[in-house]
C-alpha positions, 0 to 999 in steps of 0.5 A: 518711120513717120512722113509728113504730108503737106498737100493742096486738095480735099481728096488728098487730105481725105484720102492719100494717108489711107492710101500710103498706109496701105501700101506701106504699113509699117510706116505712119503718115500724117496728113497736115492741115492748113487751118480750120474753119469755124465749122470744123471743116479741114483744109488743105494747103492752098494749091500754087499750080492754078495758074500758069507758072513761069520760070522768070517771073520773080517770087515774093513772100505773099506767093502761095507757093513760098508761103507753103514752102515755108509751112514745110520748113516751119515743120524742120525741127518736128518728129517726121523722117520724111516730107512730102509735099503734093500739088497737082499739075493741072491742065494749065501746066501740062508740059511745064513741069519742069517749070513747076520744079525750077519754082520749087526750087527757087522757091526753097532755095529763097528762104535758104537764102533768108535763113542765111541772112537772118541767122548765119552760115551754120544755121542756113547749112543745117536748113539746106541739109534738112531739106535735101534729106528729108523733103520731096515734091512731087506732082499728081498729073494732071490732078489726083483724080488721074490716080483713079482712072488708072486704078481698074477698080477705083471708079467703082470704089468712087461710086460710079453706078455700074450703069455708067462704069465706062467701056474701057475703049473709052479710057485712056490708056495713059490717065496722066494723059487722057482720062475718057474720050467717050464721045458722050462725055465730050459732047454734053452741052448741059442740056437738061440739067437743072443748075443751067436754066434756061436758055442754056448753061452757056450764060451760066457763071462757070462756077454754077455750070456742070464741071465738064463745062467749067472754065478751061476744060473747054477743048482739053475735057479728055484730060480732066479726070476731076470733071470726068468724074463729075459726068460719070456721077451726072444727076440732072436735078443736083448741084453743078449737076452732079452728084460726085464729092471729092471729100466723099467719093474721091478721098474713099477711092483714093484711099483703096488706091491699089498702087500695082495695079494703078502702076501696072503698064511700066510706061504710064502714070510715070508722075505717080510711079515717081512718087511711090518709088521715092517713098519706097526708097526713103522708107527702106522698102526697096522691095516694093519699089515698081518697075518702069518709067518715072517722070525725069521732072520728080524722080529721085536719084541716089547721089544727085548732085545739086539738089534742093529737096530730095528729089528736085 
């Protein structure tokens, strides 16, 4: 079978078809790309969760996620069995993803509604149908980089030098929750690193300062697994004072994702475990679906009723 990932980050462009095929090689996936710069550079589809979401506020069709709802609907009458369609849920919505699924589904259910409308009953009936057999949402918790931490081997498979490999009481034990509480981590202030100057990053654009000082990591830096991974690659004299790069590290990391053992403790990483369970079940490869709990937001359900997509 073939599956069509539409995703919103540069590590899951890079990396996450790489990751599936390993754990589901029989099958094919492809990893579609937003545009192309003029340098040849893909990327991925704009994200929708950067901001906080709200479940009353109304959708336009100028909204990154309607415009990305309507690439995957776009995509109804290409060869793919399966659409998967990735965002992360970032810190700002952590505790919302119910939130985030109702403007899913809102979202999809609007240009069912404007099939309806522009072509007639049959033709929005033959859309719904597509979309509830075919397509599914699902959430990286609170980004992609998580997956890593979960995965014993995927720092080092990220680059992190053995030197600064964390001890693990200092990972969380759930990664969608905590990533690293190393009170190294949660104390550096920038000192040193060259892209602050002086007198100090705190008077830097949040875009020039270390990640782990960016804008709203602040206060929530244990459960920020992309600025985590920053600090783990710290290097005084580079950009941003790191040397780590998602496109680089991450999506060859992401790639060797070993997903049992990602999803070795049956009541962590609950996003993730929906998420391969879903595509277990889609591909016909019951035999691999994991054990455990998975998140009640995404999880897919044989025989649900009043569903949108496969799965919400």
């Amino acid at each position: 079978m073939k599956v069509a990932l539409f995703v919103t980050g540069v590590t899951e462009l890079e990396g996450l078809e790489r990751a599936l095929k390993e754990r589901f090689p029989d099958h094919e996936f492809e990893a579609l790309v937003f545009q192309k710069r003029r340098h040849g550079r893909a990327e991925p589809f704009p994200s929708f969760t950067s901001a906080t979401l709200s479940a009353d506020s109304p959708l336009s069709n100028d909204e990154p996620l309607v415009k990305l709802a309507q690439r995957v609907i776009d995509h109804q009458h290409q060869d793919a069995d399966l659409v998967l369609l990735l965002d992360d849920l970032e810190l700002t919505n952590i505790g919302k993803a119910d939130v985030v699924v109702s403007r899913v589904r809102a979202a999809f259910t609007k240009l069912i509604h404007d099939r309806l409308a522009a072509r007639g009953r049959g033709a929005a009936d033959r859309l719904a149908r597509w979309l509830r057999e075919t397509v599914s949402f699902h959430l990286a918790a609170p980004m992609v980089e998580s997956w890593l931490f979960a995965d014993p081997n995927g720092l080092p498979h990220a680059g992190v030098p053995a030197a600064r490999l964390p001890s693990p009481h200092h990972l969380g034990q759930n990664p969608e929750q905590h990533t690293l509480t190393d009170p190294a981590y949660l104390n550096d202030d920038g000192a040193g690193c060259a892209c602050c100057g002086q007198p100090g990053c705190a008077n830097q654009p949040s875009k020039l300062r270390p990640l782990w000082l960016g804008k709203g990591v602040q206060g929530r830096r244990e459960q920020h697994p992309k600025a985590a991974l920053a600090w783990l690659h710290k290097d005084a004299a580079a950009e941003r004072c790191s040397t780590y790069k998602e496109s680089d590290h991450g999506a060859k990391s992401l790639g060797r994702l070993n997903w049992p053992f990602a999803l070795r403790d049956p009541t962590a990483m609950t996003f993730l475990r929906a998420l391969h369970n879903d595509l277990a079940e889609g591909l016909g490869e019951q035999g691999l679906i994991l054990p455990g709990v998975t998140a009640q937001e995404t999880t897919f359900w044989p025989g649900r009723m009043n569903t949108v997509l496969r799965n919400v």
